[in-house]
Each structure stands twice: as structure tokens, then as C-alpha cells.
C-alpha positions in Angstrom: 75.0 13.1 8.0 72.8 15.4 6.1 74.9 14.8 3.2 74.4 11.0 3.1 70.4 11.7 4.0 69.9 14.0 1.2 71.7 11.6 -1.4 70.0 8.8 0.2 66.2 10.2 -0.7 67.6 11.1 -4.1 68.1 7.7 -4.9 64.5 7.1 -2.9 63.3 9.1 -5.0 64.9 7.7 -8.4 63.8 4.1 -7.4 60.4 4.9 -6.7 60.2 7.0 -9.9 61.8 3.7 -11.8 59.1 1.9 -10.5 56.3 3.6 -11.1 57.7 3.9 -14.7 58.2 0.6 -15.4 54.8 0.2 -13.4 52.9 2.4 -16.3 55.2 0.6 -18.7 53.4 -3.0 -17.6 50.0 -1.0 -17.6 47.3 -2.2 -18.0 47.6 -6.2 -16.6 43.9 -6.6 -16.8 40.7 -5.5 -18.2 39.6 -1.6 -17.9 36.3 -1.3 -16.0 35.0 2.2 -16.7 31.9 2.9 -15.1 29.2 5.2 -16.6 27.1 7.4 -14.3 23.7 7.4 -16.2 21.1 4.7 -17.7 22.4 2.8 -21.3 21.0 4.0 -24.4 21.7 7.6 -24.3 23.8 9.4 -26.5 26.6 9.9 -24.8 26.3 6.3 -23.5 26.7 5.5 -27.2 29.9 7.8 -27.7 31.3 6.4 -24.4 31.4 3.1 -25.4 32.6 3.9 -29.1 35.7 5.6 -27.3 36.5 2.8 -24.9 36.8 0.5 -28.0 39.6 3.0 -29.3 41.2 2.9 -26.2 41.2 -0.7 -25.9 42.9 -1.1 -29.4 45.8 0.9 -28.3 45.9 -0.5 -24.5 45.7 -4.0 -25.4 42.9 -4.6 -22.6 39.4 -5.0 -23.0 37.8 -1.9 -21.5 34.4 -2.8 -20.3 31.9 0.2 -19.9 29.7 -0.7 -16.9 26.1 1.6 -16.3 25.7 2.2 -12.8 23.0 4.5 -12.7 21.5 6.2 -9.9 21.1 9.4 -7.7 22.9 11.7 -10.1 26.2 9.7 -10.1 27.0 9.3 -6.7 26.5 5.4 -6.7 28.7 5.5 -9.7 31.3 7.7 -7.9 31.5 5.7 -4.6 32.3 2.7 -6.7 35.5 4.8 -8.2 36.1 5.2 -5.1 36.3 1.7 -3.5 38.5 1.2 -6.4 42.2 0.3 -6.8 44.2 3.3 -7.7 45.9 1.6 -10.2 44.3 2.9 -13.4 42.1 -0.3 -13.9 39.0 1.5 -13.0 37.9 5.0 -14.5 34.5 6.9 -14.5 32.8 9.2 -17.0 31.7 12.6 -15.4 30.1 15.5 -16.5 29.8 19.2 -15.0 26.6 18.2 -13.3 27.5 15.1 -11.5 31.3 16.1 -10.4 29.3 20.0 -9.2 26.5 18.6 -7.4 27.5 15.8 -5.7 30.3 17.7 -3.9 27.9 20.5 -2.6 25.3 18.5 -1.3 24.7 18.7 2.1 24.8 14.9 2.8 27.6 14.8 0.3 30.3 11.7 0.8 33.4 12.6 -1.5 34.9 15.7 -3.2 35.4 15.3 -6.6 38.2 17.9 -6.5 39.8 15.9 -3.6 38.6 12.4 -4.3 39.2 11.9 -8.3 42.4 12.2 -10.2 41.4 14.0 -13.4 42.8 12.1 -16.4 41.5 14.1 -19.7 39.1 16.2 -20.5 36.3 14.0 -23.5 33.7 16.5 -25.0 31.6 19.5 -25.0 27.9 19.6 -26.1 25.3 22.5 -26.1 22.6 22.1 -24.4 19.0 22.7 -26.5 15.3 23.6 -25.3 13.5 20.8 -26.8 9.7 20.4 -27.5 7.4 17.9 -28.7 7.5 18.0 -32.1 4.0 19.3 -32.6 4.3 21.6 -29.6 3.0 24.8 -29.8 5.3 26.9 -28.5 7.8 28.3 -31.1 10.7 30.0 -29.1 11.8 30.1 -25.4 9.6 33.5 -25.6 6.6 31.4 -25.9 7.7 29.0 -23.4 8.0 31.8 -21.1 5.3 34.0 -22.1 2.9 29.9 -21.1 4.8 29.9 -17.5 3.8 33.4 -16.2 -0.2 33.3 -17.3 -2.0 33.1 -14.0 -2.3 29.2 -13.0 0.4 27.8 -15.8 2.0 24.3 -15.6 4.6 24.7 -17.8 7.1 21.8 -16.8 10.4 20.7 -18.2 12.2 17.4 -17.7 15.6 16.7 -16.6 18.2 14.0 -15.5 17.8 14.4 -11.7 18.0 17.7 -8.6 21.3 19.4 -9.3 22.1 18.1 -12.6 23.4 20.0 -15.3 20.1 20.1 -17.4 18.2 21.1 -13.9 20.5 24.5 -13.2 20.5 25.3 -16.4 16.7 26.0 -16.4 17.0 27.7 -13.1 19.9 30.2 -14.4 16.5 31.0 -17.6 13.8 30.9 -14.6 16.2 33.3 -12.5 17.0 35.4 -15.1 13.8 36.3 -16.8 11.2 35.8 -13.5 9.7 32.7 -14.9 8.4 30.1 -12.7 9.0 26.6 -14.3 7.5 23.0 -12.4 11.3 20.9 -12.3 10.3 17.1 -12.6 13.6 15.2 -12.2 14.5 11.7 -14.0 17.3 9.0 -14.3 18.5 9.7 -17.3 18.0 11.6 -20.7 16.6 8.8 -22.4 13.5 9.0 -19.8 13.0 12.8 -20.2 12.9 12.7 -24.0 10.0 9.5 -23.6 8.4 12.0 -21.3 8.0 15.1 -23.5 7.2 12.6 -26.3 4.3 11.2 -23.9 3.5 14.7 -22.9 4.3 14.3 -19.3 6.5 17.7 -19.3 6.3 20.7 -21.8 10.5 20.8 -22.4 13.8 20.1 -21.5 17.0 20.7 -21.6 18.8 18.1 -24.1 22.3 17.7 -24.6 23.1 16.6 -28.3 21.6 16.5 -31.8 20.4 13.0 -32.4 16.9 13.3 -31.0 16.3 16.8 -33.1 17.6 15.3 -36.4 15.2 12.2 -35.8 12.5 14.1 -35.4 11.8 12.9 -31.4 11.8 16.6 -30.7 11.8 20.3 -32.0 14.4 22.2 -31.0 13.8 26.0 -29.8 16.8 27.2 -28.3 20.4 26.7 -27.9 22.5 27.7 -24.7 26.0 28.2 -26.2 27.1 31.8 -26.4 27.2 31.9 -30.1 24.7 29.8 -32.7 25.8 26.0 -33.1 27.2 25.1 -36.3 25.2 21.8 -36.5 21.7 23.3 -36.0 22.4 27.0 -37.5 18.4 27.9 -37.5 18.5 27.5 -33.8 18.4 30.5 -31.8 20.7 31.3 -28.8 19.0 31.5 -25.4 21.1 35.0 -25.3 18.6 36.4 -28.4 15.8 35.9 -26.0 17.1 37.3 -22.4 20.5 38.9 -23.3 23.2 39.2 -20.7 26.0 36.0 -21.0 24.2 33.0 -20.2 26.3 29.9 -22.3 25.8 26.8 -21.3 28.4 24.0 -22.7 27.6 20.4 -21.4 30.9 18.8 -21.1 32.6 15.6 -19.9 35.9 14.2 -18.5 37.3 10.7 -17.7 38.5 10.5 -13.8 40.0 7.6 -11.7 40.5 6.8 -8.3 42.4 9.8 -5.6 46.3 8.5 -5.5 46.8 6.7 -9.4 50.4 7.1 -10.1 51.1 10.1 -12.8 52.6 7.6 -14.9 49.7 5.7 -15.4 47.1 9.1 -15.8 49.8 10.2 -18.4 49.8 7.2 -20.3 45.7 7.2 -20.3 45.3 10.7 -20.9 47.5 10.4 -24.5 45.2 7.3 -25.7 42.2 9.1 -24.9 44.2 12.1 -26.8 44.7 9.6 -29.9 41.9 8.3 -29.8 39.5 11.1 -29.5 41.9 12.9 -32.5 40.9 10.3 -34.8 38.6 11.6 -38.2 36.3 8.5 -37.5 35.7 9.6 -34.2 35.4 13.4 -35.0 32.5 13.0 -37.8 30.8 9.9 -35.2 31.0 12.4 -32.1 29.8 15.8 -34.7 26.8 13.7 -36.1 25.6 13.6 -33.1 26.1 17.1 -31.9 28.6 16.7 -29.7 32.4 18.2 -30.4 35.4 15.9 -29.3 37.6 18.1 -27.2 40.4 16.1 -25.2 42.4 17.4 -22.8 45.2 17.4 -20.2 44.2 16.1 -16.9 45.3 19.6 -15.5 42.1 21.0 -17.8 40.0 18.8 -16.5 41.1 19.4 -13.3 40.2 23.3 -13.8 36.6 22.5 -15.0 35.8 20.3 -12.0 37.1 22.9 -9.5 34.6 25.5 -11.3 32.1 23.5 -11.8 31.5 23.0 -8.2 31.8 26.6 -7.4 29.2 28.1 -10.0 27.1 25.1 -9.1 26.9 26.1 -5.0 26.1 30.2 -6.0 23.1 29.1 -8.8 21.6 26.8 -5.4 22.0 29.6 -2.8 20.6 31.8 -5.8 17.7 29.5 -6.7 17.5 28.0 -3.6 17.5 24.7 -4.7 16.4 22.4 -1.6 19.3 19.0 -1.8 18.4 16.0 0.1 
């Protein structure tokens, strides 16, 4: 009897396997929705949709990227969520949003529990960034400002917890510095801000608003000097230790897609991403195309949301 049971969930096991092939082989039946965490006109909003057209040319579906904006990705995640797993819905991410919204202490979902990893999309560096006729020169200055006796030096970023938020807390922890946090939507909001001099600086992911002249650049967080904006210092020149800071970003869907389908996603992105056009669009702009497995991916959530809990209990960040 355990003979006939073993070969009977072999060929289970074959049948489901054929159909989940020959599922992936129909893929995709409709058009992809892929929903985008953060406000349109950003730069990443920009490459996001440039990469959804490549992946529509080699799906043969329409891949619609939909903004839904709002409390550091969360209303964007519960939507992926709701979803189908069936590989007809995906969501960009980024360390901040997949880090954050895990450890909150209202949080809903687990984005190492709750999203299947697909590929891994990009890496930026993130840069200090003035108003063009700022005075300050260097992070030095900027934190030389913050700890004269009744300073308001302020800096900008995309919301409590994000990426561009923790990575100011890792300088203010590190060199004593007291900076005033004042959280937006989106990137394209704190760059209008330090133009309107609402804030003193931020911390800007790509290269775009530099090379226009929107802002000065002071500092870069990568461990090493970034090829596109060589005159930039490190934030390491000014405090030392290991501090590198590399935005990134990853495509996720829904908990449960089949394997089949994440495989067969994961190579267009692949293709897609490998592409010269898309290499000098995605370098222009400062950001480097890097696809990867979902397993990568998969890695970068999972520390993401552990460095992202010890710089909190560290900074003690207050989360609603």
C-alpha cells in the first residue's frame, strides 16, 4: 500500500508540475498591473515605467504601471496583497518600504512572508543635496550649522522610516549631530522643498536633479566615490568608520505565485534590464541596472528589515 501511495503522489506531483508549466507557458492571459509605491514624476518612476515597456515587448501584455502613493508603501503593498497570485499583479519596492513597513508596530504584512521576490532592478547612491546657492560646502558644514546652540538645520525626506530618513539618522548617530526630520510623499516634494527653502538638505537618490542644476550635491553615501559624479565626496571622508548607503530596488508579487511564472518574469526583467539602451537610460540618471535572481532579492529584503529594526531601537525612531 505504501508502494502504490508513494507512486501515486509521484505522478501528483508530475501532474501538478505539468500544469503549472503549461500554466507559465499560457502566461500572461491579460494585462500586467504593476503598482508603484511613491508619487509619478520621480526618477525612478520614470525608469519604472521605461522597464515595463521592455517587459511588455517580450510578454506580449500591456504592463500598466499604476502610482499608488501613500504612507511609505503600505497602501501600495496591501493592494499586492489583495491580488491574484497569478503573476498579473507585481509591485516595485525599495529597501525602505519592504524594512519599515514590516517593523512597524501597527504593521499588517511581512514583506519576507507576504511577497514572493521575483528579481532584483537597481542600485542608486544616495547624495546630500543642497540648494544650489546654499552655503554650506560639505557634510562638515552641514554638521558644523546643526550643533551651534539654537540651529535648525532640517533635511527632507520621503516619509518616517524610509530609506532617505535612516540614512540621515545612521550621520546624526554617528557624528552627535542633531538634525529636524520633516517627512514627505515622495522625492519629487522634498527636492521642491529645498528649492523653496523649506529644509536645508536631503538625501537624494539619483543624478538627474544634480546635473540640472535643481541642487548641489555635497556628499555621497556609497563606500567608494561614484563614477558619475567623481568630485563628490564620500560621507566616509567626513566621519570614517563603514557607513555605505546603496538605495536599491526589486520587483515582488503576491505570497503563493507559482515558480514557473516568477521564473519566467524574473528572465524578462533579466533581458530586459541587460539591454545597452537601458543601461546608458538607467546610468544617465545615476542609477546602475543590476537584475537579479529572485533568491537575491529575497536576501536583501530579509536584511533590510533587520538593519532597519537596530537603526530604530538605536535612534529611537517613534513609528505610528
Amino acid at each position: 500500500m505504501k508502494r502504490v501511495f508513494g507512486w501515486m503522489a509521484v505522478l501528483a506531483g508530475v501532474a501538478w508540475g505539468g500544469n503549472a508549466l503549461a500554466g507559465a507557458a499560457a502566461y500572461p492571459g491579460k494585462p500586467i498591473r504593476l503598482i508603484f509605491p511613491w508619487a509619478p514624476g520621480s526618477v525612478i518612476d520614470a525608469l519604472t515605467r521605461s522597464m515595463a515597456e521592455g517587459m511588455a515587448a517580450r510578454l506580449g501584455q500591456p504592463v500598466v504601471v499604476e502610482s499608488r502613493a501613500g504612507a511609505n508603501g503600505m497602501i501600495a503593498a496591501q493592494q499586492l496583497i489583495a491580488a491574484a497570485p497569478d503573476g498579473h499583479t507585481l509591485m516595485m519596492g525599495n529597501e525602505g518600504s519592504f524594512g519599515i513597513n514590516t517593523v512597524r508596530p501597527n504593521a499588517t504584512y511581512d514583506a519576507r512572508r507576504d511577497f514572493t521576490p521575483v528579481a532584483h532592478v537597481a542600485t542608486t547612491p544616495l547624495f546630500i543635496v543642497v540648494h544650489p546657492a546654499s552655503p554650506y560646502r560639505s557634510l562638515a558644514d552641514l554638521i558644523a550649522a546643526a550643533r551651534k546652540p539654537g540651529a535648525r538645520v532640517s533635511y527632507g525626506s520621503i516619509g518616517v522610516g524610509s530609506s532617505s530618513h535612516l540614512a540621515i539618522e545612521k550621520i546624526s548617530l554617528a557624528s552627535g549631530t542633531p538634525f529636524i526630520h520633516v517627512p514627505y510623499k515622495g522625492s519629487a516634494e522634498v527636492i521642491t522643498s529645498i528649492q523653496g527653502g523649506h529644509v536645508t538638505f536631503a538625501y537624494n537618490g539619483g543624478l538627474m536633479n544634480v546635473h540640472e542644476g535643481r541642487v548641489r550635491a555635497l556628499a555621497v553615501g556609497s563606500a567608494r566615490r561614484y563614477a558619475g559624479a567623481p568630485d563628490v565626496p564620500t560621507v566616509r571622508e567626513t566621519l570614517g568608520g563603514d557607513y555605505d548607503e546603496m538605495a536599491w530596488f526589486g520587483l515582488v508579487a503576491p505570497r503563493g505565485t507559482p515558480a514557473a511564472i516568477v521564473e519566467r518574469l524574473n528572465a524578462v526583467v533579466v533581458e530586459t534590464l541587460s539591454q545597452p539602451a537601458f543601461k546608458e537610460k538607467f546610468s544617465a540618471l545615476g542609477f546602475d541596472p543590476a537584475p537579479g535572481s529572485a533568491a537575491m532579492l529575497a536576501g536583501k529584503i530579509d536584511r533590510s528589515v533587520s538593519g532597519t529594526a537596530q537603526i530604530i531601537r538605536q535612534a529611537n525612531i517613534q513609528l505610528d
